[in-house]
C-alpha angles and dihedrals in degrees: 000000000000121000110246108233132234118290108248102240121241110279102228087051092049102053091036087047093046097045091040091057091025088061080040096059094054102049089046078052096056087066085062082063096097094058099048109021093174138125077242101058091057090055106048094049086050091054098035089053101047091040098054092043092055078051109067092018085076099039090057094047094047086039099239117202105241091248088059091043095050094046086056089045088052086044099051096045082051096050098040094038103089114031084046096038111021094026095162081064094054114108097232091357091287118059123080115245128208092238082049090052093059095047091051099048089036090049094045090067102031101032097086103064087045085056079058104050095049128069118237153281090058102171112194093326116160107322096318097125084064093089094042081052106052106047086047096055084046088050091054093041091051099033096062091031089063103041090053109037112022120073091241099060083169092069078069080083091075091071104069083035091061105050088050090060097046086053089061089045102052099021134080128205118020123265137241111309103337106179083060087056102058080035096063086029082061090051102046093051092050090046089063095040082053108047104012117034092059095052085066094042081053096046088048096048088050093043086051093027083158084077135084109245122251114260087258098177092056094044082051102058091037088061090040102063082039095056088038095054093042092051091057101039078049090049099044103043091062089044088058112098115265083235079057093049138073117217128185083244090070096061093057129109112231114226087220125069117185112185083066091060116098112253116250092217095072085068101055091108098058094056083062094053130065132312099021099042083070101028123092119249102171138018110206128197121187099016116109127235109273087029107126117225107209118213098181138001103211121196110169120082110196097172098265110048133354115242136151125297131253093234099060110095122215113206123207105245138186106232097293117092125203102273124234082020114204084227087058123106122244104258103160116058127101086006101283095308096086131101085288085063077211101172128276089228103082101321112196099006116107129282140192120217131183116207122200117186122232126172094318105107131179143094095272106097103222102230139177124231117326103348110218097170135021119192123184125208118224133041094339092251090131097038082064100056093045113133133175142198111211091193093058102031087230121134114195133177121219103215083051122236113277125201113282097032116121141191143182113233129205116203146167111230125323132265129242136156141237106299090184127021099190093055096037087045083095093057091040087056109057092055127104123191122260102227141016113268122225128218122318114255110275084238094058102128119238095242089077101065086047093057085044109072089033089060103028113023106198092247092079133078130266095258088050098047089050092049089048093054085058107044084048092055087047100055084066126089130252123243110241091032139223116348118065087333094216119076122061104250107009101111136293140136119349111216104171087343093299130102117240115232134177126219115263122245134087095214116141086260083050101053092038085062095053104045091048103042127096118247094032097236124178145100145258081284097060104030090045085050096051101030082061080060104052098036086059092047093049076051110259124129100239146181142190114240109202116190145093137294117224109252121226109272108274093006094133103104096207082068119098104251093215083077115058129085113224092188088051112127107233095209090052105027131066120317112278111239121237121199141196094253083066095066121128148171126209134163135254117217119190113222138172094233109057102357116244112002125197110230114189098215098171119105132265111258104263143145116282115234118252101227130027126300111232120256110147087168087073110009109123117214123215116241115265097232113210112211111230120253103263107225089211095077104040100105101070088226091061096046097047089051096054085048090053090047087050095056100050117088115256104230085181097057103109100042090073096052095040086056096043085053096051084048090047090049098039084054092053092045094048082047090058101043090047092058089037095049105089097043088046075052093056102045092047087053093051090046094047088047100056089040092058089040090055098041110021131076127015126327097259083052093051086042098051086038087072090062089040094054093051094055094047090063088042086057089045089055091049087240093159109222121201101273108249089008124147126254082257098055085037083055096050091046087054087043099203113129083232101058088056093051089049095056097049088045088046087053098044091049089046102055108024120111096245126052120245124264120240094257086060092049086052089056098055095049087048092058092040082056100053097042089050091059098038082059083048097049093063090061141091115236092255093064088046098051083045090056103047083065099029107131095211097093098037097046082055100050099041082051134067090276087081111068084044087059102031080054130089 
């Protein structure tokens, strides 16, 4: 019996009911936005979307059977994979590779977790439109496939809805104006519930016209206020706020924890040290000279070093990074003269830098201003571990930057600090803090509730007290001196023809020490440090920033000046070096008024002051100590007595000491001879043994004592011999061609008829002699001292090993 085929579905119907999902499709799309973001992801969802719909379109026209319909389908995500979803794969941008087709299967399945584990927007990194893909492709297959040939053509709404959830699921923030999407998403539904959906009611009732017609009216108003109602929760929930909504990401554990990395600024001392203080760590193209690269922005305090806290979270990104990012210092107001010191050359507009990695290494991503990309050269190994922390405006890798690594870098504006408090005390002034601060760290050291209310009484406001914490810190020296200020040794302040430096460190002891002594005397380490911890007690969330300034083009002085151009542009020429004698440490501070602001707090280079400044509010005095009355003297007889004695010369002076000495001395040396005694034991007992061997007993004894005194320095030297073996199988273990002569000699003195002369005895000592030092002279000069007092040997000869060796 043939199978009947599928009714063709009425035309008007078709076309109204492909155009209606098809329009569907792309605006539940548009929620997908977030994740991709890219030129890339439009066209392939405009592609995806038409091409599925003709598809099926025309399946559903020509009444294809599903399993044809289902092998195009399969056909037609194969064909169009790889040029729309791994584009980098596509041959000419338009031909699928074999490379490009296992990525697309691979991706399809595991795509979506890594969805899961990067932070959007992705673009077209690696495969990951693949997911997004796929299911859209599916969506445009089905949704045309049910409307057009199920008895419930309405269940076709599940398909855009679908691909809306998905998008929750899978996204992050919401996309651009979401409550238009389900809006337009509403409309379209009831559109097609309107004006499609009966033309197909009305083409079944006249196909079937035996049967009574569905109560069309009452189905409609039922979808409509379903269609209604899905359109606004749609609407609404990506409206929602991504802080209001739970997305699988969240759920997710990062691969890149930052509060267990070491914290750079403990390090801040050896780049001013060689050979880093003269080495270069960065090469930078396109910065200009006083921009700040920041390494690190560290904002837990744990009483020894600042690092970053375990409750900042690093995603895993792509390449771009969140734009306008909370974590991102303040560069455009007041035109980069402001409190945020941005940069007069184009503060706040965007930047490119190329980095170029010298001897700096680490996870942290050196950066400029507000990154927004981040591009690695190479094989893309490190493109792949980039994470990024939009709080804190800090990019890392986990497999650390290396030298000779490079990245472009995209940013928005620079970063500098306060060049002058007391012009910039106004602007300080007029700041309030953007959020409320907790409670100081426990480790926070006392000293900082005493400066405190030296620098920022609490009557003032907020601005005041900040801008009294700086200028305070700025009143102090700087370790090093006068001259750059930075490197150990390369000039600074001369007191008595010395520099004056300060011991590294920012631990709570550390910063006790420096904000009690007087002078104050530090570097950017300490007064960054303690500088984070004011500004929080006046009431301002703050950081450390640790990281370089750009130094002018040609300013290291070990260059040779003849090269340099001075009327080189920075941004166009050759990358500006940046050496470890540039390295720096400044604060962040949040306010209301212009988000989070740089402050320099660390000292001019001057000279430091001689004597003491006076600070009597701090200055600790040592205790006067009083020497207790001495009963002795207390009858003046006695006492001028002892004064007398005092007075006369001691003639006897010298013999004491001379003979202290000489006792000092006879103990070492008893000590000595006491250690050195058994092994002196040992020596004396192996030299009166081969003495008595060579001149003592009968000829054939002295002869075969030769042989016995060899293998007893091959035993102290832990040479193993074949156990019951013969003087000729002893010879070839030991492997000299005297030894071998030796053994046959030994045999033939032992066992001839008549003894040996004396020449002949000689001999044999004289090759015993040579092949002992040939063993000796394999040796260091540990084994042979080991072997001069080695018991092996001696154990052996005062035992009953001896008669069995001094015998023929």
């Amino acid at each position: 019996m043939r199978r009947a085929e599928h009714p063709r579905p009425d035309r008007r119907y078709l076309v109204t009911t492909a155009l209606a999902f098809g329009a569907m499709l792309v605006v539940a799309a548009s929620v997908w936005w977030p994740v991709y973001a890219s030129v890339s992801f439009v066209v392939m969802v405009a592609v995806t979307v038409t091409s599925g719909v003709a598809l099926t379109g025309v399946a559903a026209a020509r009444s294809w059977p599903a399993p044809v319909v289902l092998g195009a389908g399969v056909l037609l995500w194969l064909l169009l994979g790889v040029p729309l979803a791994v584009p980098s794969r596509a041959i000419g941008g338009v031909l699928p590779s074999g490379a490009g087709l296992a990525d697309l299967v691979v991706t399809t399945a595991s795509g979506w977790r890594q969805l899961l584990t990067i932070e959007p927007p992705v673009g077209s990194y690696q495969a990951l439109l693949v997911p997004c893909y796929s299911l859209l492709l599916l969506a445009s297959v089905l949704v045309v496939s049910i409307a057009t040939r199920t008895r419930r053509p309405v269940l076709a709404l599940l398909c855009p809805g679908a691909v809306v959830v998905a998008a929750l699921v899978f996204g992050g923030p919401p996309g651009p104006a979401p409550a238009l999407s389900g809006a337009v998403l509403a409309v379209l539904a009831l559109g097609w519930l309107a004006l499609g959906l009966p033309t197909r009611v009305a083409a079944a009732g006249a196909a079937r016209p035996g049967r009574p017609r569905p109560p069309v009216r009452a189905a409609l108003g039922a979808l409509m206020g379903v269609a209604v109602v899905a359109g606004l929760v749609a609407g609404g929930v990506s409206a929602l706020p991504s802080a209001h909504r739970a997305a699988a990401r969240d759920a997710v554990v990062q691969q890149f924890d930052a509060s267990q990395q070491s914290s750079p600024l403990a390090a801040y001392r050896a780049y001013l040290k060689a050979p880093l203080a003269d080495s270069v760590v960065l090469g930078v193209t396109g910065a200009q000279p006083g921009d700040r690269v920041v390494v690190a922005r560290l904002d837990d305090y744990d009483g020894v070093v600042f690092g970053v806290g375990p409750d900042e979270h690093f995603d895993r990104v792509a390449g771009r990074l969140p734009g306008g990012a909370r974590g991102a210092p303040s560069t455009t107001e007041s035109g980069g003269s402001g409190p945020s010191g941005g940069s007069a050359d184009g503060a706040g507009g965007p930047v490119e830098v190329v980095v170029q990695v010298g001897e700096y290494s680490g996870v942290w991503v050196p950066t400029v201003g507000d990154p927004r990309s981040i591009s690695f050269g190479g094989d893309g190994a490190l493109q792949n571990e980039l994470f990024y922390d939009g709080a804190l405006g800090m990019p890392a890798v986990s497999g650390g930057l290396a030298p000779g690594d490079s990245y472009t870098l995209e940013a928005v504006g620079t970063t500098a600090g306060v060049a002058d408090p007391g012009a910039e005390g106004e602007a300080l002034g007029a700041l309030t803090p953007a959020a409320p601060v907790g409670a100081l760290p426990a480790e926070t050291p006392d000293a900082v509730t005493t400066r405190l209310a030296e620098w920022a009484p609490a009557d003032r406001s907020p601005g005041a007290r900040l801008a009294g914490v700086v200028a305070g810190l700025r009143s102090g020296y700087l370790s090093g001196g006068g001259g750059d200020g930075r490197a150990e040794g390369t000039g600074g302040s001369a007191v008595g023809g010395a520099d004056r430096f300060a011991r590294s460190g920012h631990g709570a002891d550390r910063l006790e020490e420096l904000l009690t002594a007087s002078p104050m005397l530090g570097d950017d380490e300490q007064y960054a440090a303690a500088g984070a911890l004011l500004a929080q007690a006046v009431g301002f969330p703050a950081r450390v920033v640790f990281g370089f300034v750009v130094p002018e083009p040609g300013a290291d002085p070990s260059a040779d000046p003849s090269t340099a151009d001075p009327s080189a542009d920075p941004s166009a020429g050759p990358a500006i070096e940046v050496r470890g004698r540039d390295v720096a440490a400044w604060i962040e501070v949040d306010t209301a008024e212009a988000g989070w602001v740089p402050l320099d707090v660390t000292p001019e280079p001057r000279p430091v002051p001689e004597s003491p400044v006076d600070d009597s509010a701090l200055a600790v005095q040592p205790p006067v100590v009083v020497p207790p009355a001495s009963g002795e003297l207390s009858d003046p007889l006695a006492q001028a007595a002892s004064e007398s004695d005092d007075d006369a010369p001691d003639a006897e002076t010298g013999l004491p000491l001379a003979l202290r000495i000489l006792l000092i001395v006879g103990l070492a040396l008893t000590g000595l001879a006491v250690l050195a005694a058994p092994f002196l034991t040992v020596i004396v007992l192996k030299a009166r043994r081969r003495e008595r061997r060579r001149r003592t007993g009968p000829a054939r004894g002295r002869a075969t004592g030769a042989w016995a005194e060899l293998t007893d320095a091959a035993r102290d030297l832990a040479v193993e011999l074949p156990p019951a073996s013969t003087r000729s199988q002893a010879a070839g273990a030991l492997g000299g061609t005297d030894a071998v002569t030796l053994a046959l000699l030994v045999d033939t003195a032992a066992f001839a008829p008549d003894d040996p002369t004396e020449e002949e005895i000689d001999t044999l000592w004289l090759l015993s002699d040579r092949e002992r030092r040939r063993l000796l002279a394999g040796r260091g000069i540990v084994s042979r001292l080991r072997s001069r007092v080695s018991l092996r040997s001696v154990r052996t000869y005062h035992g009953r090993d001896r008669k069995r060796r001094d015998v023929p």
